[in-house]
Structures are given as C-alpha cells and as structure tokens.
C-alpha positions, 0 to 999 in steps of 0.5 A: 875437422877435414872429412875425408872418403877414401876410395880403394880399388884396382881401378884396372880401369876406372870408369864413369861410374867410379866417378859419377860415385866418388862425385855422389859421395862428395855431396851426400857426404859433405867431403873435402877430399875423395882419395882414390886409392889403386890397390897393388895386389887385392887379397881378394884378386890375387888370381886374377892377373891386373895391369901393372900399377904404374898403368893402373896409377896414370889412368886413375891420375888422367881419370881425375883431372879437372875435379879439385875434390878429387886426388889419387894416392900411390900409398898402397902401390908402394907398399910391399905385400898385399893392400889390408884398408886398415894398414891404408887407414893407419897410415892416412891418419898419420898424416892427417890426425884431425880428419874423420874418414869415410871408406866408400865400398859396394854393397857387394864388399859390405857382405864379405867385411866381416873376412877383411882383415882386422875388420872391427878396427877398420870401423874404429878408424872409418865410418863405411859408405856403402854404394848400391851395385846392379843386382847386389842385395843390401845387407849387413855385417854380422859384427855389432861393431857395424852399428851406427858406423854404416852409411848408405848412398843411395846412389844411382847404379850404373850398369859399367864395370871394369871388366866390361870395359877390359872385354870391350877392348880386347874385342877391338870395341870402343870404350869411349863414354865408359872411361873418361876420354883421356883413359881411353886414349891411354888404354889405347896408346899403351894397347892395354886389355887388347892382348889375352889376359 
C-alpha cells in the first residue's frame, strides 16, 4: 500500500519551510509521495486577496523541482467553488484506491478541525499529521473521532511565513533564502507582492 501526505495550502508563496516540512514528513512518516496542493479559494482566506493560482501553481512546481517524492496537483485549482480537504480526499481516492493518507496540517488548523467542514470524514479518509507552529500551542479536537487518527511531527519550527516573504517583497527587500532561488527569480520576474494588496 502507497502512503501518501497530501499538503494543501495557498502557497502564496511556498517557502523553505513548506519544504523543510513536507521533507520531514516524508522521513518521519515513511511516505512514497508528498502532493502539494494549492488551494483555489480557502473558506478560511476568502477576505483575503491571493495571487492568482496559476502563479501560486508555477511557483510551487519551480519550489519542488529536484525532490522525486514531491509533486504538485492542480486538482483544487480546477475545481469550481471553495477548496473543502474532504471533497480533496474523495477525489485522490478515486484515483489512488490502495493508498492510505496522511493530511499534513498546523497545529494552528488542528484547533479549528472541528469547523471544517465534514470533519469526521476527513478522518475516515486520512490519518492527520500535525506540524508544531512558532508560538502555536498543542492542542486537540474536540471529536472523539480524533483519536488515534493524529500523528505529531515534531518537527523543527522555523520562523518563515508567507506573508513575511509577501511583506519583504512589496518592501523592495530580498526573499532570497526564505524561497527557493527559483521562486524568488519568478516573484521577481512577475513583479509579484511589490504592488499593494
């Protein structure tokens, strides 16, 4: 059976800590395949004004280049209306029916999970991963359907952020060693973050 993490997020962009992440699951986790997966309109974002996904989609392709584990899906890009993980997660297992998932989140998602929608059959479909955030406290959901469906990474918390590297940009400041050199070349080729937002 293929183990699968799948790794959503508005990568708007994704940083070295998306991948230092993605990478430290991969190993603690035993995975065969991390897919990123840039969502087209978070229900949790939606007051916020994103890149365009096509952009979002190119710097997470040019972010994961060189690591054969890694992949990127357009799956919730092309889909019409908000990005629900459990309409994500029915859909992988379509196509991947043998595969068990992993669903690599925050611990700053876990303390909402239980306002996602369809929560307790997310856990049906996928085991959580949950990442330590700077400054975010462990804790977990209130559904007894959580039980024994949470693993935690333990992972290093590095303190980068994408609204950091957004910030930094539209300030005229380098993002170099915050982005893989190649995003920050197309952040800069597209003149991305440098305009108000």
């Amino acid at each position: 059976m293929r183990r699968i993490g799948v790794f959503g997020g508005t990568f708007d962009p994704p940083h070295l800590g998306h991948l230092a992440l993605a990478e430290w699951a991969r190993e603690q986790l035993r995975l065969d395949r991390v897919i990123f997966m840039p969502a087209a309109r978070p229900p949790h974002k939606r007051r916020r004004r994103i890149s365009a996904a096509a952009d979002r989609v190119a710097m997470t392709r040019l972010a994961v280049r060189g690591n054969p584990a890694f992949g990127v899906s357009t799956l919730e890009v092309r889909r019409a209306g908000p990005s629900y993980t459990v309409d994500t997660l029915r859909a992988l297992q379509r196509t991947h029916p043998r595969a068990a998932f992993w669903l690599l989140i925050g611990e700053d998602s876990l303390r909402e999970f239980d306002t996602w929608h369809a929560p307790r059959e997310i856990l049906r479909r996928a085991r959580l991963a949950v990442a330590g955030r700077p400054g975010a406290r462990a804790t977990r959901p209130r559904s007894s359907a959580a039980r024994g469906r949470i693993v935690w990474l333990n992972n290093p918390e590095l303190q980068i952020s994408s609204s950091r590297i957004r910030a930094r940009a539209r300030a005229g400041r380098s993002v170099r060693y915050w982005v893989p050199d190649a995003v920050a070349r197309y952040i800069a080729a597209r003149g991305l973050y440098a305009r108000t937002r």
